[in-house]
C-alpha positions in Angstrom: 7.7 -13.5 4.3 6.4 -9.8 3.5 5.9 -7.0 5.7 4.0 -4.2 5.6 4.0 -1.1 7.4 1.4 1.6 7.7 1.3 5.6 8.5 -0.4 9.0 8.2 -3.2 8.4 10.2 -4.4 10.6 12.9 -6.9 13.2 13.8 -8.4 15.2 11.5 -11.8 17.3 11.4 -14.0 17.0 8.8 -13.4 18.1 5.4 -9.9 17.8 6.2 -7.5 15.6 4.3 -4.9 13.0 5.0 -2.4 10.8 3.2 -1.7 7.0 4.1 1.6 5.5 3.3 2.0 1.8 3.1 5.6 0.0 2.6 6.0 -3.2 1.9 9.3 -5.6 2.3 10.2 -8.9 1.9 9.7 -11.3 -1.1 7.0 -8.9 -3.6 6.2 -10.3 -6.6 6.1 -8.3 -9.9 2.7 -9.2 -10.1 0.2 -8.0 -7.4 -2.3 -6.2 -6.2 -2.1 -3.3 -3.0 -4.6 -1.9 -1.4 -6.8 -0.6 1.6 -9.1 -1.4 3.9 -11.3 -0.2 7.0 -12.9 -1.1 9.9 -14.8 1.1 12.2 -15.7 0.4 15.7 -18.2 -2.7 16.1 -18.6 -3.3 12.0 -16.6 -5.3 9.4 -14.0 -4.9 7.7 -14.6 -3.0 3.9 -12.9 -2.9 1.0 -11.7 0.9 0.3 -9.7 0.7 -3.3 -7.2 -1.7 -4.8 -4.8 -1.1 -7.6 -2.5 -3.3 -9.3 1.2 -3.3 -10.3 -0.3 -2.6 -13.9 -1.6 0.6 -12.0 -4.9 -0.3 -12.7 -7.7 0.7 -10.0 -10.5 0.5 -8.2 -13.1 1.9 -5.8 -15.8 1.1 -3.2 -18.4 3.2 -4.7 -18.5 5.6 -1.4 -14.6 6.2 -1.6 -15.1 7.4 -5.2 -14.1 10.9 -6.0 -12.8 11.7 -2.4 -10.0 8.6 -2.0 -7.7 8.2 -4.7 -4.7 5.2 -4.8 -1.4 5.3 -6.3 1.5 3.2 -5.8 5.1 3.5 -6.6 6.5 0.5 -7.5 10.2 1.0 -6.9 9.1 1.6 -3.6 6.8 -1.4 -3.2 4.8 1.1 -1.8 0.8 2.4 -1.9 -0.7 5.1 -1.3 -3.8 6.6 0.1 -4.7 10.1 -0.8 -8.3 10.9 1.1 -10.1 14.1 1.0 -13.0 15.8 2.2 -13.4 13.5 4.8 -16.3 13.0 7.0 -16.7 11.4 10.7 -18.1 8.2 9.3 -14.8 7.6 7.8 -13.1 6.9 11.2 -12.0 3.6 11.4 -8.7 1.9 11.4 -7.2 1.6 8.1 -5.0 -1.4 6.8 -2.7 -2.1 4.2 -3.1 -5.2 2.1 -1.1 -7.4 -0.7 -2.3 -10.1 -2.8 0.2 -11.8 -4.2 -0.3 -15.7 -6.0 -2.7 -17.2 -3.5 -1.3 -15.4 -0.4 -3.2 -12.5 1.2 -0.9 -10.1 3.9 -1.9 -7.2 6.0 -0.4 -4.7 8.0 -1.0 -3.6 11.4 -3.4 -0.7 10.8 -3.1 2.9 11.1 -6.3 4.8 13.0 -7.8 7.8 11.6 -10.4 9.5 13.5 -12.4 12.2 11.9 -13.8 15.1 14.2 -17.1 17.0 13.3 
């Protein structure tokens, strides 16, 4: 079984920055793929970036150049580094692994930005 566990998020006001953490235990292949997600009030849930354990990355083309993703592997952990952030970035943010064919999230960590 694997675990993850979200935090960083809170209130922030626009153009303000904040820094997810996500750790994740239990059985973690060598080969995977981390990443984020959102979902604001009354919409579905979006893809925000993805990176591999190769360290190779990815971006939904709004996140790019204010959201950057890293992981440290020893850790088993990712990494969400957002900037300049505006109020339509409020939404609850979750932590995700793909590993083989199974898919595992966290709980979600809110982050509420303030004009």
């Amino acid at each position: 079984q694997v675990q993850l566990v979200e935090s960083g998020g809170g209130l922030v006001q626009a153009g303000g920055s904040l820094r997810l953490s996500c750790v994740a235990s239990g059985s973690i292949f060598s080969i995977n793929v981390m990443g984020w997600y959102r979902q604001a009030p009354g919409k579905v849930r979006e893809r925000v970036a993805s990176i591999t354990s190769r360290g190779s990355s990815s971006y939904a083309d709004s996140m790019k150049g204010r959201f950057t993703i890293s992981t440290d592997i020893a850790k088993n952990a990712v990494y969400l580094q957002m900037n300049s952030l505006k109020p339509e970035d409020t939404a609850v943010y979750y932590c995700n692994l793909r590993q083989a064919a199974d898919v595992y999230w966290g709980q979600g960590t809110p982050v509420t930005v303030s004009s």
